[in-house]
BANUVEX-323322 format. One record per residue: z, y negated, x negated of N, C-alpha, C in turn; residue in one letter. Coordinates in steps of 0.1 Angstrom, whole numbers, padded with zeros to 4 digits, always signed. Layout:
ZYXZYXZYXa/...
//
This chain:
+0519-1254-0855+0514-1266-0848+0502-1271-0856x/+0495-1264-0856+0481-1267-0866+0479-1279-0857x/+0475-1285-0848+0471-1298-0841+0473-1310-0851x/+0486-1308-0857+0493-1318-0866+0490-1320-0878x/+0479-1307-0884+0477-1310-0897+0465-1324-0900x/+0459-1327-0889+0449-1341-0894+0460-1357-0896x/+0472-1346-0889+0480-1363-0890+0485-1369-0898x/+0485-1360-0912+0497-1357-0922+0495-1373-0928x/+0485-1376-0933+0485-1389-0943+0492-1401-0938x/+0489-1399-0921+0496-1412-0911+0512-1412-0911x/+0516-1394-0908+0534-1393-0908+0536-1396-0922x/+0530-1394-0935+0536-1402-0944+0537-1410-0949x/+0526-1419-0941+0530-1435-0940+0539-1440-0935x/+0539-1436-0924+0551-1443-0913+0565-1436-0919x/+0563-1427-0926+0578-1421-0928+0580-1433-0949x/+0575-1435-0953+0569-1445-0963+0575-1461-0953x/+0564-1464-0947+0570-1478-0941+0582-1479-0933x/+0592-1469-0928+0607-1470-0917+0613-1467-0934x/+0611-1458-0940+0618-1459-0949+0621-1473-0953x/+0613-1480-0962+0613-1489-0969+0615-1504-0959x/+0613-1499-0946+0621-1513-0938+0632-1507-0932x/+0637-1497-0930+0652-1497-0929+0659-1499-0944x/+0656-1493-0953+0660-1502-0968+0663-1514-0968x/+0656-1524-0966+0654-1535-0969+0666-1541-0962x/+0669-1533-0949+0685-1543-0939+0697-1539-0948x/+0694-1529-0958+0708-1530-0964+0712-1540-0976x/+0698-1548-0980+0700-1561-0986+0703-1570-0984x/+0696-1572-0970+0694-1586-0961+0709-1587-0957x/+0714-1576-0955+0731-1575-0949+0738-1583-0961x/+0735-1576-0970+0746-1581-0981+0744-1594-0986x/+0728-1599-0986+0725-1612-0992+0727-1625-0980x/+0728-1620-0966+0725-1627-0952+0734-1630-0942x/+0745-1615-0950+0753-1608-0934+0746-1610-0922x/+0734-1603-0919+0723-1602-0914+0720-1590-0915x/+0715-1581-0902+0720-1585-0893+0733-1583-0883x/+0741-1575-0895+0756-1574-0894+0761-1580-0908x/+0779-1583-0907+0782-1590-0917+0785-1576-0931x/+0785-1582-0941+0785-1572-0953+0801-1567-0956x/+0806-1558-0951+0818-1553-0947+0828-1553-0963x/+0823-1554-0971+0829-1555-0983+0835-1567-0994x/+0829-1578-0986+0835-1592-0992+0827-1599-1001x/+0825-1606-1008+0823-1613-1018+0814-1602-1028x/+0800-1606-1028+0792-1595-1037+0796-1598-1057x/+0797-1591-1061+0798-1588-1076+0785-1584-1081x/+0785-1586-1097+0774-1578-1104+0766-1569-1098x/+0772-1560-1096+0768-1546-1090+0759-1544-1076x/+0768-1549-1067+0764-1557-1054+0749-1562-1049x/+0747-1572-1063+0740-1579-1060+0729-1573-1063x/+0730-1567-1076+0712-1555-1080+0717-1550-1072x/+0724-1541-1065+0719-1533-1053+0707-1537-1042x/+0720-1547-1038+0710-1558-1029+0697-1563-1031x/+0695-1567-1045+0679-1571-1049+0668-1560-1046x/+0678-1547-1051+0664-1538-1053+0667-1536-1036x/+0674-1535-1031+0673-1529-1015+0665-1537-1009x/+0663-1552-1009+0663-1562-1003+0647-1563-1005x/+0640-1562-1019+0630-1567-1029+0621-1552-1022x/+0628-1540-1029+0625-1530-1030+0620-1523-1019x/+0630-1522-1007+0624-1516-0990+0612-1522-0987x/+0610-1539-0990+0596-1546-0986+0586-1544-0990x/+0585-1541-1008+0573-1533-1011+0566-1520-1010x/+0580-1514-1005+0581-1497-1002+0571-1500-0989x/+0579-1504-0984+0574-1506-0969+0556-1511-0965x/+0552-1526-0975+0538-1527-0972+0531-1520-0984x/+0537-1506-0990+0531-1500-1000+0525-1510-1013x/+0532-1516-1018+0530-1525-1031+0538-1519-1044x/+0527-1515-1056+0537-1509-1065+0551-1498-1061x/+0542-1492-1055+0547-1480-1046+0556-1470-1053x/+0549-1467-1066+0558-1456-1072+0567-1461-1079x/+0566-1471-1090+0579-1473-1096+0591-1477-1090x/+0583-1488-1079+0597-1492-1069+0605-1484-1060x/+0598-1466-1055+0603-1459-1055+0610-1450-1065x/+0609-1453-1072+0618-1443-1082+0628-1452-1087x/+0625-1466-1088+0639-1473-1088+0644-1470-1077x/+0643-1471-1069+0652-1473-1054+0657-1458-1057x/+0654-1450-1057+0655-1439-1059+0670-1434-1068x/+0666-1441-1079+0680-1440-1088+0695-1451-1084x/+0688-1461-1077+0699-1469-1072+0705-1463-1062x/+0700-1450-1052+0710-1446-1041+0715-1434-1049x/+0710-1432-1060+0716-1417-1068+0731-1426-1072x/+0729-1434-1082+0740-1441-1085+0752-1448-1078x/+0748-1451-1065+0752-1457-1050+0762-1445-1050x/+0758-1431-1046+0758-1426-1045+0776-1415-1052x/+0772-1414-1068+0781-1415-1070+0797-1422-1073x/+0786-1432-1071+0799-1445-1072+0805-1450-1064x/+0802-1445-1049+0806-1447-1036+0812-1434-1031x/+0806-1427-1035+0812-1413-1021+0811-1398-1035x/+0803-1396-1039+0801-1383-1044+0819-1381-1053x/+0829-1392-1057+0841-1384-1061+0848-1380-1052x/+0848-1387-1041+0856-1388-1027+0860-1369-1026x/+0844-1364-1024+0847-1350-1018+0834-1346-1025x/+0835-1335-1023+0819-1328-1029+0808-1330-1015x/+0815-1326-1006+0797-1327-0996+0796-1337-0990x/+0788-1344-0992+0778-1360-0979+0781-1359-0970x/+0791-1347-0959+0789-1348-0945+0810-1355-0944x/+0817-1353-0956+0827-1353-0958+0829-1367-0968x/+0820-1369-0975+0823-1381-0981+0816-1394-0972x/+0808-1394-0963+0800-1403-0960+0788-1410-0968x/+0781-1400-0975+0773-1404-0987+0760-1398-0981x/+0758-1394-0971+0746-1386-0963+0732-1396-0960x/+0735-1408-0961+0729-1419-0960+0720-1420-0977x/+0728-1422-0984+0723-1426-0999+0719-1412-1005x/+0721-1402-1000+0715-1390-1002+0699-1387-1001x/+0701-1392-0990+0688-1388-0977+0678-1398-0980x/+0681-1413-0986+0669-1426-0991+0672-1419-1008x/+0679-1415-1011+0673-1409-1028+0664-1397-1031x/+0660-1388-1023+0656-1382-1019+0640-1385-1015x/+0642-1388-1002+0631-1397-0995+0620-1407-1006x/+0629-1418-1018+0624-1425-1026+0618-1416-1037x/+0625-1406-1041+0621-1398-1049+0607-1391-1045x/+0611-1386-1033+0590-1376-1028+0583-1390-1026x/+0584-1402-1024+0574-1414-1021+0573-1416-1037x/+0578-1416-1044+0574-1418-1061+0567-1412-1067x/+0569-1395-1062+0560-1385-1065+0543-1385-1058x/+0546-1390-1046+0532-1387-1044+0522-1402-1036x/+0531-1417-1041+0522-1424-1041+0525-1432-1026x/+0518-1442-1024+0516-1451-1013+0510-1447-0999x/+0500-1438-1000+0491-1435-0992+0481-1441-0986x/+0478-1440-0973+0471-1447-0967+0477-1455-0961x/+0474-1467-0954+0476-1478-0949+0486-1488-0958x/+0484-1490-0968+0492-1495-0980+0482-1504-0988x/+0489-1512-0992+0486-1525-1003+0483-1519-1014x/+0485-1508-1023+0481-1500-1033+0470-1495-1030x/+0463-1495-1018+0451-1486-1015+0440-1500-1015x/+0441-1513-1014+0432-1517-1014+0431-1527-1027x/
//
């Protein structure tokens, strides 16, 4: 689908900005119960940096502000999410329910590696 190749800088924006504003509702949940309630109770230590960087972190992801380091935090907070939520459970994401924190640590990770892009606050 060569047609697609002039598109590339724009799909990794928008795949850059849904990332980092779908991020961001898993803060607003926990800090807001907003815009579902935060299914877990009463946030702790742990909770709440989650919540910061989800919260802090999806919004700069999202209008590309300090793009790389806040992706590679975010990045290590769904790694750690990650094991500390689902990875003892079972070995595979489709069986632990960890397919989520897999898939934004991942995602955070290639947005770390290769930057903000176009249409981003980093670019001007």
């Amino acid at each position: 689908m060569k047609f697609l190749d002039s598109y590339q800088e724009q799909a990794y924006a928008l795949l850059r900005i849904m990332s980092g504003f779908l991020f961001l509702w898993h803060g607003a949940q926990k800090f807001f119960n907003f815009p579902i309630d935060f299914p877990y109770g009463p946030l702790n230590a742990i909770t709440t940096a989650a919540g910061g960087i989800e919260l802090i972190g999806g919004a700069l992801i999202m209008v590309g502000l300090f793009t790389r380091p806040v992706a590679f935090i975010c990045s290590g907070t769904m790694a750690v999410a990650y094991w500390m939520a689902h990875g003892m459970n079972n070995f595979f994401p489709i069986a632990n329910g960890g397919e989520i924190a897999v898939l934004f640590c991942f995602i955070f990770l290639f947005i770390a590696t290769r930057g903000s892009g176009v249409w981003s606050l980093d670019k001007r």
